[in-house]
C-alpha positions in Angstrom: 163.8 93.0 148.8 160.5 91.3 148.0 158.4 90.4 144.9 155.6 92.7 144.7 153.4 93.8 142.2 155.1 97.1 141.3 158.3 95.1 141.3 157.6 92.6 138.7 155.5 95.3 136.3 156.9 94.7 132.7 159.3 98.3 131.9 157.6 99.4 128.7 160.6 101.1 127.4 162.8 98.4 127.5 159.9 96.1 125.7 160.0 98.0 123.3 163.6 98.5 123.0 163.5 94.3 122.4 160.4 94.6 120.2 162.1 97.4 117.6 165.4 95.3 117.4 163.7 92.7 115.8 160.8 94.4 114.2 162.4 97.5 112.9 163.7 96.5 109.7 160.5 94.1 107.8 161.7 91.1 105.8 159.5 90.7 102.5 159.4 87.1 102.0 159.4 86.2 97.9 156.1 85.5 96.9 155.5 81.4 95.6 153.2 80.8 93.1 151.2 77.8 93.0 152.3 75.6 90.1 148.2 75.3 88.8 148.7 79.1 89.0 151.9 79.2 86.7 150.0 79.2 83.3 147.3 81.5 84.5 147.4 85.3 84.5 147.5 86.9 87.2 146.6 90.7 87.8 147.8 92.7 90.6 144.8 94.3 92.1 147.3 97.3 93.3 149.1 97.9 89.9 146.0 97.4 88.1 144.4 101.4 86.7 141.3 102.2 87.9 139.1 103.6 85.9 138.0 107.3 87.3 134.2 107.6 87.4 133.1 111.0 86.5 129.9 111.7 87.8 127.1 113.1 85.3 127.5 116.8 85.1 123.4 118.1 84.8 122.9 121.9 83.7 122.5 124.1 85.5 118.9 125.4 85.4 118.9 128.4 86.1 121.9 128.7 83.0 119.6 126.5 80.5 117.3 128.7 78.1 113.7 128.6 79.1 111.5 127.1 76.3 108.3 129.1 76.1 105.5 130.1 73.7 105.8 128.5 70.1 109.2 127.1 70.1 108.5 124.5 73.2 108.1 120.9 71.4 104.6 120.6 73.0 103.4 123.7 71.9 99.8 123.6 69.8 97.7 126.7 68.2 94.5 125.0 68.9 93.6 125.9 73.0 93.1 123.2 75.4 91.0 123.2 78.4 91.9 121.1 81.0 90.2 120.1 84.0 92.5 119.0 86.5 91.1 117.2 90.3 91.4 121.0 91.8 89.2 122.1 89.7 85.8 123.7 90.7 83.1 124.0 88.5 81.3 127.0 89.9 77.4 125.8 88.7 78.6 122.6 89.8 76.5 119.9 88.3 74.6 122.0 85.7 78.2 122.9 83.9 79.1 119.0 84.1 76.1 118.2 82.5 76.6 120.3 79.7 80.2 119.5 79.5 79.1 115.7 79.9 76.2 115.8 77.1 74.4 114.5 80.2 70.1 114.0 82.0 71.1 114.2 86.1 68.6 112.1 87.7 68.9 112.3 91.6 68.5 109.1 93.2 70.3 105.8 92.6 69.4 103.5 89.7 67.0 100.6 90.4 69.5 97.8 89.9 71.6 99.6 92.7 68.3 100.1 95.0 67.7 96.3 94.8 71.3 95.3 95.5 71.5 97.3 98.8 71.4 94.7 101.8 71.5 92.1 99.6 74.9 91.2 101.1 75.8 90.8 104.4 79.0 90.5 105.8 79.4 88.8 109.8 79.5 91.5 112.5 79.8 94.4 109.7 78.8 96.8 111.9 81.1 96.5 114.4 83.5 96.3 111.8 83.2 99.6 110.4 82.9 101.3 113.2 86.5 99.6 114.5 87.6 101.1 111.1 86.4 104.7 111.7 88.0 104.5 115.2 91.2 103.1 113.2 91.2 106.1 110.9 90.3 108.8 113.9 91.7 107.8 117.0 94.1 104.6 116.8 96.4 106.0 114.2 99.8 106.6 115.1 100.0 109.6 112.9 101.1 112.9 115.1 101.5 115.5 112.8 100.7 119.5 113.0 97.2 120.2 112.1 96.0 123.3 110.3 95.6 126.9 112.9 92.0 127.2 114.0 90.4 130.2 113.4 87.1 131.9 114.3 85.3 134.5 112.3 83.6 136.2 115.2 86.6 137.0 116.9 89.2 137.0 114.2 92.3 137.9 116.8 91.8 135.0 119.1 95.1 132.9 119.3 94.4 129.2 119.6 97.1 126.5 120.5 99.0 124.1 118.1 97.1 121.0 117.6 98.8 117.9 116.9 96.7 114.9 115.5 95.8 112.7 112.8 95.2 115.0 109.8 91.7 114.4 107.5 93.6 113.2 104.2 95.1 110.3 106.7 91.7 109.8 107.9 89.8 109.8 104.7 92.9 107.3 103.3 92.2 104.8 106.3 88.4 104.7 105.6 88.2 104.7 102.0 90.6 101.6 101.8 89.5 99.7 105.1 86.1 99.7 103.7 87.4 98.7 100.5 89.4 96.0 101.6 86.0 94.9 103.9 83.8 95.1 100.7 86.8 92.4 99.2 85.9 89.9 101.7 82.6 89.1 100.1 84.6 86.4 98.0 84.0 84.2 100.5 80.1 84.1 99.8 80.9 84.9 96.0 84.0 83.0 94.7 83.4 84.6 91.4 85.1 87.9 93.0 88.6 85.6 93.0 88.4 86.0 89.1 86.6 89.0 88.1 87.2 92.0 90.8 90.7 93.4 91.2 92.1 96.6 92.5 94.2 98.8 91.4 95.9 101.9 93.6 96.9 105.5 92.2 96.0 105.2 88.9 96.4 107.8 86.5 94.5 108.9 83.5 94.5 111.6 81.1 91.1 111.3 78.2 91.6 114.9 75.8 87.5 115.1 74.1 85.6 117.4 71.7 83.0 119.6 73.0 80.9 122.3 70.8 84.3 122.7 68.8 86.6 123.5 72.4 89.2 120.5 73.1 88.9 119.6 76.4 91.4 117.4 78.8 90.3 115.8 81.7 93.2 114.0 84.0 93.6 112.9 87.2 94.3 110.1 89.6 91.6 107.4 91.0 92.8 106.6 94.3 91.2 102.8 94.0 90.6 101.8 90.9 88.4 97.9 90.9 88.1 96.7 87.4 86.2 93.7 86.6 86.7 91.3 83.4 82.5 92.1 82.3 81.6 95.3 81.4 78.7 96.6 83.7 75.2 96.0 82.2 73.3 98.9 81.5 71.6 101.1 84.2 68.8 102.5 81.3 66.7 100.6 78.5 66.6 101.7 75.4 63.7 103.3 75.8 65.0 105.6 78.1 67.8 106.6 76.0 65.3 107.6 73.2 63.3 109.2 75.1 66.1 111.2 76.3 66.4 113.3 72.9 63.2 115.0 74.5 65.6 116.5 77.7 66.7 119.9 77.3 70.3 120.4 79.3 70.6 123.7 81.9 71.5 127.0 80.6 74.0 128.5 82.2 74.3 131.7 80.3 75.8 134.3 80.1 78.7 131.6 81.7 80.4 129.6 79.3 80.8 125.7 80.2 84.6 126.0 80.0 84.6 129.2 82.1 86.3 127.3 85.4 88.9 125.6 83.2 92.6 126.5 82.4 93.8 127.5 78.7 96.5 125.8 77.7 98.6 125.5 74.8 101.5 123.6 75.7 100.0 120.0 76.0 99.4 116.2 74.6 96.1 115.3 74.2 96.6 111.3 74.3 94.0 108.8 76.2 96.1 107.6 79.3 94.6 105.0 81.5 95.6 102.1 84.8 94.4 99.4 82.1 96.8 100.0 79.7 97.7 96.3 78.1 95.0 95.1 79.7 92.4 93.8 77.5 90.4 91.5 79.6 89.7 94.3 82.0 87.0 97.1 82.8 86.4 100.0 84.5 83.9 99.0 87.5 83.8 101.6 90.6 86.3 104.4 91.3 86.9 105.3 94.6 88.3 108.6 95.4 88.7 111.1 98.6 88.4 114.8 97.7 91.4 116.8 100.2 89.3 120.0 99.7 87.6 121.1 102.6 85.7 124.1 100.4 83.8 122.0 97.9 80.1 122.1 97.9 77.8 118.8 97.4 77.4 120.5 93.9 80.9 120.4 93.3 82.5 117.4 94.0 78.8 115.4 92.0 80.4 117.4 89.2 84.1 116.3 89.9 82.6 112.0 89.8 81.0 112.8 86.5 84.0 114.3 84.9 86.1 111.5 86.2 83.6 108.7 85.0 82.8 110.4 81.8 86.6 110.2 81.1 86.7 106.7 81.7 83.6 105.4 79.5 85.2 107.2 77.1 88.9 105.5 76.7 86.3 102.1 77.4 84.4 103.1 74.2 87.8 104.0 71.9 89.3 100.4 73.2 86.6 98.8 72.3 84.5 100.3 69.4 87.6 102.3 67.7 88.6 106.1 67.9 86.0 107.2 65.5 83.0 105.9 67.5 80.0 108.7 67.7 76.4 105.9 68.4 77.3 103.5 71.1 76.5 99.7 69.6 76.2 99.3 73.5 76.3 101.9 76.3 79.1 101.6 79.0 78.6 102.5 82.5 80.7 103.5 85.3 80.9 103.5 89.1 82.4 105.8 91.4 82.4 106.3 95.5 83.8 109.6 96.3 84.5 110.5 100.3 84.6 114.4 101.4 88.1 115.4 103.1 87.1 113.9 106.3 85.8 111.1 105.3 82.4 111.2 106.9 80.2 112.1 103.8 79.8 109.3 101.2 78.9 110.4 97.7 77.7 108.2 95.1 77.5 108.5 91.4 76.4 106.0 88.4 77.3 106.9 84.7 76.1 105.7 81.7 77.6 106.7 78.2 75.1 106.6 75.7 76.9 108.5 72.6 80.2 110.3 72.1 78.6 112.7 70.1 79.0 116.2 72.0 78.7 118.6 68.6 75.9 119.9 69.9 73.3 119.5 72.9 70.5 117.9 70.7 70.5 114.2 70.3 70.7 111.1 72.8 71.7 112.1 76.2 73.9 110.2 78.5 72.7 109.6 81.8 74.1 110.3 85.5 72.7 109.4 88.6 73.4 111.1 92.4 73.0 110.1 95.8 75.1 112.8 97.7 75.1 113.7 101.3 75.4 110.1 103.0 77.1 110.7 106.4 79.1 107.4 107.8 78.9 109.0 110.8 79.0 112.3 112.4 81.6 112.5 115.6 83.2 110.7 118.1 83.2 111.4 121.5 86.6 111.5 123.8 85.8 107.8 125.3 86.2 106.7 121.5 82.3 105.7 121.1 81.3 106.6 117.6 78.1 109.1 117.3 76.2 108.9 114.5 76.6 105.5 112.8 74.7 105.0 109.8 75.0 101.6 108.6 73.1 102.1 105.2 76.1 103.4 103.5 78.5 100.6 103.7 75.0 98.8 102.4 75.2 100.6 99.5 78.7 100.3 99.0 78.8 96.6 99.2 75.4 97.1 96.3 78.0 98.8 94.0 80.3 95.9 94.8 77.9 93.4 94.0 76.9 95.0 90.4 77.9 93.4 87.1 78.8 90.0 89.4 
């Protein structure tokens, strides 16, 4: 018979057979200790009790008593009106103004005309318009965008559209061009020291207005504070003369019409700053995600938002029971529409804290509204409608107070 392959193929049942006679039965060899071991104690990780962890047991909430009316912990008798970033004013700047103690003047202040082109950054151009095309077409967002729908013929089914929505593409701009603006440190070292920015930051200011307690809160999407306060927009002439102004009537409406009643709150000053006593309030940026504001409406939402500012400024600085401003305190803010093609620009300036009635010094607030970056862009990715004088005006609020 010869060799083969087959032939000389191991027989697993007899290797195993040979493998179980020896294997079958194990031999535990007695454990040795080392002798630098002997005097130490050892702990047997296998007799040793483990502790049992118990996970935390929450209530369940639908079993917990709901708190509501006067016995919450929060609860006040005095109503609270609160003004929240969805609010709408429905006069729109007229109500701020009278909520805000505040003369509207429609056009930037000097300082900021004279700072506009001041600065120039190389190829800026073509840098923002690399950023709009960032923030509209080379964004690797691909998410389900709202159902269009047309009026005149109301039963008209579109298709799905897939995209880049408009609070991504109001994000991208608002903080590109922010982060562009940055780069003037390189003319102006002095930015190194002074300018920093600060993202999502909350505040909450709670403020007395012809007897009502109102509380404004929100978040400021960039917030750049500076170590100097910004100088004055006004002389003081101008905020004499403003005891002459008499504010919009908006009767038979009540200021505090738009705003929610509340009696469950905590009217404490919240701000970014907190611990922070070598910095100011310089420019808030902020991108409003509703498409049905009017220009009215969102100048009113910036005046809110900076009043509420100047206002924690002036308690940090001059004390909680500050009425006459030693010195008045002014705030910037650049606010984009939910697209982020309309730039809206706002200057503040608190003259007095006194809002008892609508007689006395006035506090001032200036608008430019209505500034389109740009207005469309085509398939081929060319951008329509460039208009480079608002990232000029930008980089002029950047440039104030340096």
């Amino acid at each position: 018979m010869r060799l083969t392959l087959p032939l000389q193929k191991q027989h697993i049942g007899n290797a195993f057979k040979r493998l179980w006679k020896y294997q079958s039965a194990l031999k535990v060899q007695e454990a040795k200790v080392p002798k630098p071991w002997v005097s130490m104690e050892i702990v047997d990780p296998i007799l040793k009790p483990k502790t049992r962890y118990e996970p935390f047991k929450s209530p369940d909430p639908r079993l917990c008593p709901k708190v509501n009316g006067k016995e919450h912990p929060k609860w006040n008798d005095k109503v609270a009106y609160r003004f929240t970033p969805s609010t709408k004013l429905i006069e729109g700047e007229k109500q701020a103004a009278l909520l805000c103690k505040s003369q509207v003047f429609y056009n930037l202040p000097e300082q900021l005309q004279q700072l506009t082109g001041v600065a120039k950054i190389k190829d800026q151009d073509l840098l923002v318009e690399n950023y709009i095309l960032q923030a509209c077409r080379w964004d690797p967002m691909y998410e389900r965008l709202p159902k269009l729908y047309d009026r005149e013929r109301p039963n008209r089914v579109f298709r799905r559209q897939y995209g880049i929505t408009d609070r991504r593409k109001s994000h991208v701009i608002i903080h590109n061009l922010a982060r562009l603006a940055s780069t003037l440190a390189g003319q102006y070292p002095e930015f190194l020291q002074q300018r920093q920015h600060i993202y999502n930051s909350y505040f909450s200011c709670p403020m007395e207005n012809m007897g009502d307690l109102i509380l404004i809160n929100g978040t400021v999407h960039i917030h750049i504070t500076s170590k100097k306060c910004l100088p004055a927009f006004a002389t003081d002439a101008e905020v004499t003369a403003s005891e002459n102004h008499h504010l919009a009537d908006i009767f038979p409406l009540k200021q505090t019409i738009d705003l929610s009643k509340e009696n469950i709150y905590t009217a404490e000053e919240q701000i970014g700053l907190a611990g922070r006593t070598d910095s100011h309030p310089h420019t808030l940026l902020t991108r409003n995600p509703h498409y049905t504001y009017i220009d009215s409406q969102l100048n009113s939402k910036a005046m809110m938002h900076c009043m509420a500012h100047c206002i924690i400024e002036a308690h940090r600085m001059y004390g909680a029971d500050v009425k006459q401003l030693p010195q008045p305190i002014t705030v910037q803010h650049i606010g984009v529409n939910h697209t982020g093609q309309v730039f809206y620009f706002t200057a503040f300036q608190l003259n007095t804290l006194d809002f008892s009635s609508h007689d006395g010094v006035k506090n001032f607030t200036w608008f430019d509204g209505g500034n389109e970056l740009f207005s469309d862009i085509t398939k081929d990715g060319n951008v329509v409608g460039y208009n480079p004088e608002v990232f000029k005006k930008v980089l002029a609020f950047y440039l104030n107070g340096l």
